[in-house]
C-alpha positions in Angstrom: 0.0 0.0 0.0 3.4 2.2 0.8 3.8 2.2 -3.6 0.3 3.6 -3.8 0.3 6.3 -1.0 3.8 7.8 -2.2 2.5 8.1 -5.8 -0.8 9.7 -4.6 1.5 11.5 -2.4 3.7 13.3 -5.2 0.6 14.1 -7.6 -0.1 16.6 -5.1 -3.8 15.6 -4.8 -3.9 19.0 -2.6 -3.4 20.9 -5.3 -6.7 19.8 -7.5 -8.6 22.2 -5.7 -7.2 25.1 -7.6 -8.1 23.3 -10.7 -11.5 22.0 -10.1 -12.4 25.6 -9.0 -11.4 27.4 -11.9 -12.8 24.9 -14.3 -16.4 25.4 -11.6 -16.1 29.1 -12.4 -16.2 28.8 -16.6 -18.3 25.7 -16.5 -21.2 28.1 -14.0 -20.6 30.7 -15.9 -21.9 28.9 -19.0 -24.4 27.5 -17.0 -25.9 30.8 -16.0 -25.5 31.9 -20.0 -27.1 28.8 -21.3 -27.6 25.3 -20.9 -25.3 23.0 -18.2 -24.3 19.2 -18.9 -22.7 17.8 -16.3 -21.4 15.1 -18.6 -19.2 17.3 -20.1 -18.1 19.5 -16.7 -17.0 16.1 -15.4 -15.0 15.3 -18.4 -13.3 18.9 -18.0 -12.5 18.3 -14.4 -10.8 14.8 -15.1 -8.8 15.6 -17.7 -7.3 19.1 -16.5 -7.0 17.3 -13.6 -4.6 14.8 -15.0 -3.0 17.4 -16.4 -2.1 19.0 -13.5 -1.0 15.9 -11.5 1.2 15.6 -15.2 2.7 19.4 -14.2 3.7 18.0 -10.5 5.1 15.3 -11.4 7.3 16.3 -14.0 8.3 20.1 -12.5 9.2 17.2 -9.1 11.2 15.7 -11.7 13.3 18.7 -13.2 13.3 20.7 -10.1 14.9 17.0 -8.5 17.0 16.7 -11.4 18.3 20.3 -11.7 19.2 20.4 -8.2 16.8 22.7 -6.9 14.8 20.4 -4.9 16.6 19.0 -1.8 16.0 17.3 1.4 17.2 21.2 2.6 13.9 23.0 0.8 11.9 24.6 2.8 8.8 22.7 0.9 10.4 19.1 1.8 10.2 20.2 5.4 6.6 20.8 5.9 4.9 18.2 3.2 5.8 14.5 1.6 7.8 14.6 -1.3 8.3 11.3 -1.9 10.9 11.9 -5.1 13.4 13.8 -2.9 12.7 11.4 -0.3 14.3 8.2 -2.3 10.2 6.7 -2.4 10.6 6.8 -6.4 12.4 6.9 -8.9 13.1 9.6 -10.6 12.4 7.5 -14.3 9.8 5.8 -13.0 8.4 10.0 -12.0 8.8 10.9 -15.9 7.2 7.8 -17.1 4.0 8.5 -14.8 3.6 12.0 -16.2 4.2 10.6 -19.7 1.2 8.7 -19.2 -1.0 11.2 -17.3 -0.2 14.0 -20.2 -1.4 10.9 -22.9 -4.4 10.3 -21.0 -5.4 14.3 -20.8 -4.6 15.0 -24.2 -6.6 12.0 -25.3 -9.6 13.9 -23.1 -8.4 17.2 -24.8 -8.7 15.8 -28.6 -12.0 14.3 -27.8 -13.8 17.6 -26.1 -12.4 19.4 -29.1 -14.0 17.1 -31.6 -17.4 17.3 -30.0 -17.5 20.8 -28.9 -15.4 22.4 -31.0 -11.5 22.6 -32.2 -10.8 26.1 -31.0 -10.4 23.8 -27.5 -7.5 22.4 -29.6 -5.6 25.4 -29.3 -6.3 25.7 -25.6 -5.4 22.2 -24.7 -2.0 22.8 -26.5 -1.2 26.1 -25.0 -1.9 24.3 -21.9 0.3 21.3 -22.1 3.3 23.5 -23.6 3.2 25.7 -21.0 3.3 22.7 -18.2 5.8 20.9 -19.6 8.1 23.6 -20.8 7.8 24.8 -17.1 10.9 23.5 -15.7 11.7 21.3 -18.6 14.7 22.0 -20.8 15.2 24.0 -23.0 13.4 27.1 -21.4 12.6 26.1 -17.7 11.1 29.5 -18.1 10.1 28.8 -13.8 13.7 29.7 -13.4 13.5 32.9 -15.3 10.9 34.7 -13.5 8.0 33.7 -15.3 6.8 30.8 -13.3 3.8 33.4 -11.4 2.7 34.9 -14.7 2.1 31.4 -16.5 0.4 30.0 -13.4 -2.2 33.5 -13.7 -2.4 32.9 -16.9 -3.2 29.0 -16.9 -5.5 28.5 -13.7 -6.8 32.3 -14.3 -7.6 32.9 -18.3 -7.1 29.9 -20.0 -8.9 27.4 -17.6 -12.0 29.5 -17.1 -12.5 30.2 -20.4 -11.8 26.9 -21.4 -14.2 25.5 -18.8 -16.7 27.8 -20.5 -16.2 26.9 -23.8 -16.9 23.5 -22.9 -20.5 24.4 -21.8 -21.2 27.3 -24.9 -19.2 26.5 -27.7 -18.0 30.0 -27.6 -15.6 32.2 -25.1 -16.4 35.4 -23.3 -15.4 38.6 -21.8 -17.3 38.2 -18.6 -15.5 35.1 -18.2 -12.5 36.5 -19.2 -12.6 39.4 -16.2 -14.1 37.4 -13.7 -10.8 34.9 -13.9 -8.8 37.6 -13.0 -9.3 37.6 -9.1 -8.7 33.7 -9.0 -6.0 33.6 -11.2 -4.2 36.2 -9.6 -4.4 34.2 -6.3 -3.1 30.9 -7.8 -0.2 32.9 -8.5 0.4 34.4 -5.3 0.5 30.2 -4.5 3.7 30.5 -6.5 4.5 33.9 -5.7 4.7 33.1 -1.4 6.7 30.3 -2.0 9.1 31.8 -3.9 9.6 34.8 -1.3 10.1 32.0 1.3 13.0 30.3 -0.7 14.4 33.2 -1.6 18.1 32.6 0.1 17.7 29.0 -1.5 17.2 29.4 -4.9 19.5 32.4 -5.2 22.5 29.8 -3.8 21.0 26.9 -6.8 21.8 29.9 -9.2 17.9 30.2 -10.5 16.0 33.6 -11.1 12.9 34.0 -9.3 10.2 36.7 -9.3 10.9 37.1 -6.0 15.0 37.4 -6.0 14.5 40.0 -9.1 12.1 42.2 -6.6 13.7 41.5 -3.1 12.1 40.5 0.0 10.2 43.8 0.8 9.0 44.7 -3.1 8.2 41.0 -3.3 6.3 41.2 0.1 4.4 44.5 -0.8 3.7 43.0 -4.4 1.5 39.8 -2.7 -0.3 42.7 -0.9 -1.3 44.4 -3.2 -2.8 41.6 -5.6 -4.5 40.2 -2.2 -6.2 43.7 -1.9 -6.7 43.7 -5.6 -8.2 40.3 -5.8 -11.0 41.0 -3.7 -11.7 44.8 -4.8 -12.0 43.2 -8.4 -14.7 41.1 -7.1 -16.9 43.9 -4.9 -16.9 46.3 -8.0 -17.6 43.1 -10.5 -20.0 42.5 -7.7 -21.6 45.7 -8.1 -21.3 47.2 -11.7 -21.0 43.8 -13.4 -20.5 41.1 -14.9 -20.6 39.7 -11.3 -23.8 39.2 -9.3 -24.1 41.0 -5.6 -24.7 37.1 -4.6 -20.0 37.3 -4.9 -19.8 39.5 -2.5 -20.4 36.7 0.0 -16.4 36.2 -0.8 -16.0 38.6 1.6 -16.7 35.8 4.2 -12.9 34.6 3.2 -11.4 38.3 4.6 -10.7 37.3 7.8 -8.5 34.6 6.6 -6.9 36.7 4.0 -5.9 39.8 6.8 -4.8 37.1 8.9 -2.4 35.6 6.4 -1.4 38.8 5.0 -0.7 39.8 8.8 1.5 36.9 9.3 3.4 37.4 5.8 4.6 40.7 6.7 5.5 39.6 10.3 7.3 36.8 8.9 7.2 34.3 6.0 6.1 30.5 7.4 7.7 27.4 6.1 4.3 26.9 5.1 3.6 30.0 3.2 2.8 28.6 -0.2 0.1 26.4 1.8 -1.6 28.6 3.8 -2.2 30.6 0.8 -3.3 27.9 -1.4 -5.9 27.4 1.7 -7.0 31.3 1.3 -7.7 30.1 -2.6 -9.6 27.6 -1.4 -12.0 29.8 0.5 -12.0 32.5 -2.3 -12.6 29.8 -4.7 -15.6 27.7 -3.4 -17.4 30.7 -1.8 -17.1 32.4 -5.9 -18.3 29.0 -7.5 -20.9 29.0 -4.9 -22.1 32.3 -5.8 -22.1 31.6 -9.5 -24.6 28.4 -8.6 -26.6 30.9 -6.6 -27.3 33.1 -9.1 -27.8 30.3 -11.5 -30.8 28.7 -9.2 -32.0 32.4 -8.2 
């Protein structure tokens, strides 16, 4: 049972919740627009999904590879990473993604064909943009462009993707209302980052957070918290949001608490604890979305 728990372990199975959110917001977005199938939301969810567990595995492998990841990062420290740990191999890691990214693109080609082929174009940008992440030749992660891909992907491109699915056709609303989310799945990115600062600046790799420092860095995760949730009270009131969003709010608490303990000083668990923020942000936005929807 050992085998099974260290593979489910290094998927990150955590992590889904980003994804199934921001494929919730395009896919209620549709549903508010038009019809809903559930058929094909589900199909959505899995094979993004698989793409994402594809992403983990294979940035574990290059960052393992490249030397970034150690027994010594911070990340190792405070959750199971069974590569680093000696659990699997490292072949046996790029093998699994292999597969995962066949099974999602074999998802991708067949949404496309029945809903339409501009999800083609999607799916690829997608899959190039997770594997080239910390793969050779442009481990573009290492050059500072790791936060703006991860807005871009779980922001934009899911959402209206997600959409899509449900419409056969993208739009604007669902274009701005990704903005929030996306924003905050980078700041996932952006936290840990500021918290390995000292380690990847010693493994020679280029971080949005080395290129800032510590204090712009720190101010710069403020102010797209703040951002984040004034986007949704004016979307909330002026459109294309409904006034049911503003029960987001309820996540504020959390959010001044985190952004309290930031500034104080960065946790070992930074990355975490705003991945849980998302989390709140996230359901109580899909929530609202359904609520307008039945309402």
């Amino acid at each position: 049972m050992n085998i099974y728990r260290n593979w489910f372990l290094a998927s990150r199975p955590w992590s889904f919740t980003m994804t199934a959110i921001s494929v919730s917001v395009g896919s209620a977005l549709g549903a508010i627009d038009g019809g809903f199938s559930w058929a094909y939301y589900l199909i959505t969810l899995l094979g993004t999904v698989l793409l994402h567990a594809a992403t983990n595995l294979v940035n574990d492998y290059y960052d393992v590879k490249s030397g970034v990841d150690t027994q010594e990062v911070s990340t190792a420290q405070y959750r199971p990473h069974p590569l680093v740990e000696g659990k699997l191999k490292a072949e046996h890691v790029r093998t699994a993604a292999t597969i995962l990214y066949a099974l999602s693109t074999c998802i991708g080609i067949y949404l496309a064909a029945a809903r339409g082929w501009a999800l083609m174009w999607i799916g690829l940008i997608g899959a190039f943009a997770s594997i080239t992440y910390t793969a050779p030749p442009l481990k573009y992660k290492y050059s500072a462009l790791g936060e703006i891909s991860v807005f871009l992907m779980w922001g934009p491109l899911m959402v209206a993707g997600a959409y899509y699915v449900q419409r056969q056709a993208f739009s604007m609303d669902a274009f701005w209302i990704s903005l929030p989310f996306g924003a905050l799945v980078a700041l996932v990115l952006l936290a840990n980052n500021i918290r390995d600062i000292n380690h990847d600046r010693d493994k020679g790799i280029l971080t949005l957070a080395i290129v800032l420092g510590q204090r712009k860095g720190l101010w710069l995760y403020f102010f797209l918290l703040v951002l984040a949730y004034l986007a949704i009270v004016v979307m909330s009131i002026f459109g294309p949001l409904y006034l049911w969003s503003l029960i987001v709010l309820l996540s504020m608490p959390l959010a001044l608490r985190l952004l309290y303990q930031m500034m104080k000083q960065v946790p070992a668990d930074a990355d975490a604890r705003t991945a849980q923020l998302d989390t709140a942000f996230g359901v109580l936005l899909v929530l609202s979305l359904v609520l307008e929807g039945v309402f």
